[in-house]
N, C-alpha and C positions, 0 to 999 in steps of 0.2 A: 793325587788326591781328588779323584773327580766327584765325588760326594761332596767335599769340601766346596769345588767348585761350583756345584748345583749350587749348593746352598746360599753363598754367593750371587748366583743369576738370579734366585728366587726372591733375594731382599732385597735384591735393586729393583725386579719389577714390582714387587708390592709398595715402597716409598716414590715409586714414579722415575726411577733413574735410569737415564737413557744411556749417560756415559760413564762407565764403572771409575776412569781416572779423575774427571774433573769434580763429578758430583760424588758428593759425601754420604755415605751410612749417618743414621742418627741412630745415637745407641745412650741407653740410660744407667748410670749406676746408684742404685738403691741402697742407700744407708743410714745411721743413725745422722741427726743435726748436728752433733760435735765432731764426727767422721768430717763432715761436709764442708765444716767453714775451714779446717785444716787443711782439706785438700784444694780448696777454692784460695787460701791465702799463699799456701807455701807454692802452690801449682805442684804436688806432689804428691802422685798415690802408691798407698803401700803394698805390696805385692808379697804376699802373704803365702808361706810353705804349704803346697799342698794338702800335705798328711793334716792339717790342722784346718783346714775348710771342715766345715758342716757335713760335705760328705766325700769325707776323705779318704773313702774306698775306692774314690772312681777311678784313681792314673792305674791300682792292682788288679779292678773290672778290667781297665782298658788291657793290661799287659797279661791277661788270662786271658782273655779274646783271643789277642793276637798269636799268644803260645798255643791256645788249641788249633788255630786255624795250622801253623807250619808243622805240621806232621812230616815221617820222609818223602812220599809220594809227593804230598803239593807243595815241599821245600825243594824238588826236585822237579818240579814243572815251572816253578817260578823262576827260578835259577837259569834252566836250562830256555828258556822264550828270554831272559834277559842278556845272556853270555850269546845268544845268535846275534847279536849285533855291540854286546861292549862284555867282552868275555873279562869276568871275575868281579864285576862289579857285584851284582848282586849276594854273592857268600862274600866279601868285603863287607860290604851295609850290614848284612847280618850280625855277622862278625863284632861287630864298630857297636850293635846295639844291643849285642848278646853279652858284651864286654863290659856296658855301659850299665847294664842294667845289675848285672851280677856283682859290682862294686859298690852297688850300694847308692850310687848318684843318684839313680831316679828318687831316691828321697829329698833332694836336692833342688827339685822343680817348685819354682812361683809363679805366683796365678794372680791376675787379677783380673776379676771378671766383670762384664757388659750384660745389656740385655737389650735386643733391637726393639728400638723407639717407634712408633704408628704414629701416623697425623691424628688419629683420633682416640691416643692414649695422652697431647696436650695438656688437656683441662685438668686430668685427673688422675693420669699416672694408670698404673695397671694393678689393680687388686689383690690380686695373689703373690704379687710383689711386693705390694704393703704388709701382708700376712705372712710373708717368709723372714723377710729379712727386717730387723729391729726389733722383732719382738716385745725384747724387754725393754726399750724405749718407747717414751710418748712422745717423742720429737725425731720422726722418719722424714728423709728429704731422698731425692733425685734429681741427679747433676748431670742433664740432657747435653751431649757435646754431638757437632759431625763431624765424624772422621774422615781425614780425604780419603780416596781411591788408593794411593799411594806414597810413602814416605818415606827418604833417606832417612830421615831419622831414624825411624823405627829402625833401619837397617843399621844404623849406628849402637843402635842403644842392644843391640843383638834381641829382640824383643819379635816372636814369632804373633801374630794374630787370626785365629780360625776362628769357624765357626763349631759349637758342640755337636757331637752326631750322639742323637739318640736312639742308638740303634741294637737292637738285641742280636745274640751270637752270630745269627743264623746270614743277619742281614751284613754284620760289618765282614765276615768271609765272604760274602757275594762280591761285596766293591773289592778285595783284595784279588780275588778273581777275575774282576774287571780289568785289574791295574795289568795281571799279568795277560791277559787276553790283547788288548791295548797295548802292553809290549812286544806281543806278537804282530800283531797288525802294521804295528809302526814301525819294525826294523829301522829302513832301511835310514829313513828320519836319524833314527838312535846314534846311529852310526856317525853321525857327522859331529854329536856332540863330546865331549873331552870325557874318558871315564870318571876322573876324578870330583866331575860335576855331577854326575850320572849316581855314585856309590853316593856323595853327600846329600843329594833331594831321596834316594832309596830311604838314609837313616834319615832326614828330617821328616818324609811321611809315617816312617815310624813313631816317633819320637809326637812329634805331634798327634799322631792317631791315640797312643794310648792315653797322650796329656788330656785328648775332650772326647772320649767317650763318657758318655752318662749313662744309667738309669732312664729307660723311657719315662718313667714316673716323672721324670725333672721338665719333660717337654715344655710347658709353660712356662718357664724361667727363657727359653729360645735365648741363649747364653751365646756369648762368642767369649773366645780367653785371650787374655794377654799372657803372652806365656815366657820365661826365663828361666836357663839352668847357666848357670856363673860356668859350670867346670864344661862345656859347652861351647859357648860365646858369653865371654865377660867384657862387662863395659866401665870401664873409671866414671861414666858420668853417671852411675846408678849406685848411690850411696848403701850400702848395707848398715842395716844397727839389729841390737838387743833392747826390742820393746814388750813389756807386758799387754797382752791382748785377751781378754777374759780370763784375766788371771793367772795366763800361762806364758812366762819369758820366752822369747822366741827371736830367731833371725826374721827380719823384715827385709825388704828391696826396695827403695824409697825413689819412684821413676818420677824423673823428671820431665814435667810435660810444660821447657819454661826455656821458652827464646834465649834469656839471659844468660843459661848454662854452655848454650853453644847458636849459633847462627843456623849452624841446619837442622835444630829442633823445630822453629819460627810453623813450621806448618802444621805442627803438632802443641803449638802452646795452648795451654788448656784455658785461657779468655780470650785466645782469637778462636777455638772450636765451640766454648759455648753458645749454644741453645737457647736453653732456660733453668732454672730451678724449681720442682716440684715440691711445695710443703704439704708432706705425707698429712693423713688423719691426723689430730693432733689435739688435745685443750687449750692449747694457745699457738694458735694460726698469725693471729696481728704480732704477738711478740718475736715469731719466727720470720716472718714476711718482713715488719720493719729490721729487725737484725740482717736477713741475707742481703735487703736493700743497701742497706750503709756499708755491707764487706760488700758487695760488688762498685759503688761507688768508689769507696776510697780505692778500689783497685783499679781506677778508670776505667771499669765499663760503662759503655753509653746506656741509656733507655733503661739504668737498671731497675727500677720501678713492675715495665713491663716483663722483663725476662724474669721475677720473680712470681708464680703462680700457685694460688690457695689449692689445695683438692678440697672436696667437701663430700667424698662420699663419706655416706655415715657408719663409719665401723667404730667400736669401742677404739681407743688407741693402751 
């Protein structure tokens, strides 16, 4: 996934991060104020079915992309650059996500998604992110956390984390291109690694590419996903239920970001990565502001006072 990876390099240098493991992403999730205190009390966010996002075209965008790119010729170049050094892997991966997709799973994918954080989006949160999401609320909040570089957790909870590639047809064949030019290059590398590690990363950049392709149009949301498919990697400590969500009953994934669920979440508990709290535009700012104050308190965070902050830019709410 070397786009992926750029992507990666590019928001560690814009946040000032020298070491991708030790220093942490700041990334913001935009939602209504009832959304917020639930997920700031239970330490749990809900990870919501694709098809049912706002724009729940994109995993079919993303899996039309990639069908147009494998025609026989460059199914037949990729293949053939991959099996010169771990012969069968690559028609395997295929296989594995041609399989996957034709039963219907990819309906089956949840999403919860991010938006990377700016030192100088602090004060006041980012606009078009108050304008997207909550709409139809007058009490929008942002729940600023850093994610470390890396977590067993996350490898625990089977829980993939990219970045979105906004990239129209033309561009996401190029990087598929890359991958296998790159395989060419690199034989001889290739060779040393186990096929069966080799066929699994071929299906997870699948799997992941078509999960965060978007819409250039969404480019300002600069989105990264938490991403889970149960039939997949499923984890017991990622609760499922049937909750109503604008009206429409639905399966939910209810991710624990909460030390007390297990020991090697601790790096990932969502009041040891908080940040701050952003109170969106709003007609009542003090009544938001003293409320997030007393639920960060009673949940012993320190300074909670300061890590609660007003926006004031002036938009209708």
């Amino acid at each position: 996934m070397p786009y992926a990876m750029r992507q990666r390099d590019a928001a560690h240098q814009r946040q000032g991060i020298s070491d991708p493991i030790s220093g942490g992403l700041r990334f913001a999730h935009y939602t209504s104020a009832e959304a917020a205190l639930k997920i700031l009390t239970s330490k749990r966010i809900w990870m919501r079915n694709a098809t049912c996002m706002a724009d729940y075209g994109e995993v079919l965008h993303g899996w039309q992309i990639l069908l147009a790119y494998f025609d026989k010729p460059r199914t037949d170049e990729f293949v053939a650059a991959l099996d010169a050094s771990v012969p069968g892997a690559a028609r395997e991966a295929i296989s594995l996500f041609n399989g996957w997709q034709q039963n219907g799973l990819n309906l089956n994918i949840f999403v919860a998604s991010l938006s990377e954080h700016d030192q100088s989006e602090d004060r006041h949160g980012r606009l078009s992110m108050w304008r997207a999401f909550g709409t139809s609320s007058t009490t929008r909040v942002a729940i600023v956390i850093k994610v470390p570089g890396y977590s067993g957790g996350a490898e625990m909870l089977g829980i993939q984390f990219s970045p979105v590639a906004y990239l129209p047809e033309e561009e996401v064949h190029a990087v598929i291109h890359e991958v296998t030019e790159n395989a060419k290059r690199d034989a001889e590398f290739l060779r040393t690694i186990d096929k069966q590690a080799i066929t699994a990363w071929l299906f997870n950049m699948f799997f992941v590419g078509v999960a965060c392709l978007k819409h250039r149009g969404f480019h300002e949301e600069r989105e990264w996903r938490g991403i889970y498919a149960p039939q997949i990697s499923k984890s017991s400590m990622i609760e499922q239920s049937i909750e109503v969500v604008g009206g429409v009953p639905q399966h939910v994934q209810k991710l624990p970001l909460d030390r007390h669920v297990s020991p090697e979440l601790a790096g990932i508990d969502l009041h040891a990565m908080l940040d701050r709290v952003i109170i969106g535009p709003s007609p009542y700012p003090w009544v938001l502001y003293q409320s997030f104050v007393h639920t960060l308190r009673d949940a012993g965070i320190a300074d909670a006072e300061n890590k609660v902050i007003v926006s004031d830019i002036p938009i209708r709410s």
